[in-house]
C-alpha positions as CSV (number, residue, x, y, z in Angstrom):
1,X,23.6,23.3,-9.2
2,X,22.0,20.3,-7.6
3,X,19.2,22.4,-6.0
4,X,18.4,24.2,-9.3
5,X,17.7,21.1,-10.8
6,X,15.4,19.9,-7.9
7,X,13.3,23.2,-8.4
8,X,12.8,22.6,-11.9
9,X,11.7,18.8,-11.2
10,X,9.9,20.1,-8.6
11,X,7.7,22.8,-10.7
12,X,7.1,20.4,-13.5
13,X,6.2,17.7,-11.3
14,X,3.5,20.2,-9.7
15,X,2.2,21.0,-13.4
16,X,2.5,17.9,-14.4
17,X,0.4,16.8,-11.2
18,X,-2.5,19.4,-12.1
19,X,-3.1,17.3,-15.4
20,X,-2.8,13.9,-13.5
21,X,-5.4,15.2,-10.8
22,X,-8.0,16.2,-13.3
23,X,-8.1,12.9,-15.3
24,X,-8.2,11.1,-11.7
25,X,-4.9,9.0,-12.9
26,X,-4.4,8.4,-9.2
27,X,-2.1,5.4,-9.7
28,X,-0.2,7.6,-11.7
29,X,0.0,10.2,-9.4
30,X,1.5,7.9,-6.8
31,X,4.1,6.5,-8.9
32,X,5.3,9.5,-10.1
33,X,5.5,11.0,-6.3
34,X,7.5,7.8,-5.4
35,X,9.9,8.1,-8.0
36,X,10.3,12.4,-7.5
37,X,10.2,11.8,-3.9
38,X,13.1,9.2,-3.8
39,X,15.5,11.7,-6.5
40,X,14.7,14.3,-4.5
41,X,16.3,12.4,-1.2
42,X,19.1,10.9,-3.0
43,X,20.1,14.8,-4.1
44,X,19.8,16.0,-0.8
45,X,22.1,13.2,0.5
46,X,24.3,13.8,-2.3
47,X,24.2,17.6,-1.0
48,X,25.4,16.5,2.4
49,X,27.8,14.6,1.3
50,X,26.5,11.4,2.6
51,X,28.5,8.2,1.2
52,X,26.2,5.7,-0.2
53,X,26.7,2.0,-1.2
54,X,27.2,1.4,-4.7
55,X,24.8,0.1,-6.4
56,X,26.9,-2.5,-8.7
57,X,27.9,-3.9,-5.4
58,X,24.3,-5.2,-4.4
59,X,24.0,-6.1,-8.3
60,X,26.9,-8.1,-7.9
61,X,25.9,-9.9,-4.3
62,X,22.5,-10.7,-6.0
63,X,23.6,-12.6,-9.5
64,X,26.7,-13.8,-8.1
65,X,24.7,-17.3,-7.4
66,X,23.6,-17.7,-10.8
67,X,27.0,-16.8,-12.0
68,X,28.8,-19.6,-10.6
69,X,26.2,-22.0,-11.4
70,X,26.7,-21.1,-15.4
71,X,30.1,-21.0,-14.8
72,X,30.2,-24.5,-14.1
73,X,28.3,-25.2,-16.3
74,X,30.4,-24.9,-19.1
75,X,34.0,-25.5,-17.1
């Protein structure tokens, strides 16, 4: 199921590209690769069963700072 949904990302991407190419909306073009070409790795790793951190996780270690420093605050 996985890979039929990359094909269809992929050939929209590729017709959506066409447009992109013809206006010159090169900063466009290189966003939009970014974001396809990072999916597209994530699926593949999903496919392989690769385990990957969580993403709450690193949300977590980031704010945790600010957290406490509200948190006392108002304690």
């Amino acid at each position: 199921m996985t890979i039929v949904a990359m094909i269809v990302a992929l050939s929209g991407a590729l017709l959506e590209y066409r447009r992109l190419v013809q206006n010159k909306s090169y900063r466009d073009i290189i966003m939009s690769v970014c974001l396809l070409a990072s999916g597209l790795l994530l699926g593949i790793l999903q496919m392989l069963k690769v385990k990957l951190p969580s993403l709450m996780g690193g949300i977590t270690t980031a704010f945790e700072p600010f957290s406490k420093m509200v948190e006392s605050w108002f304690s």
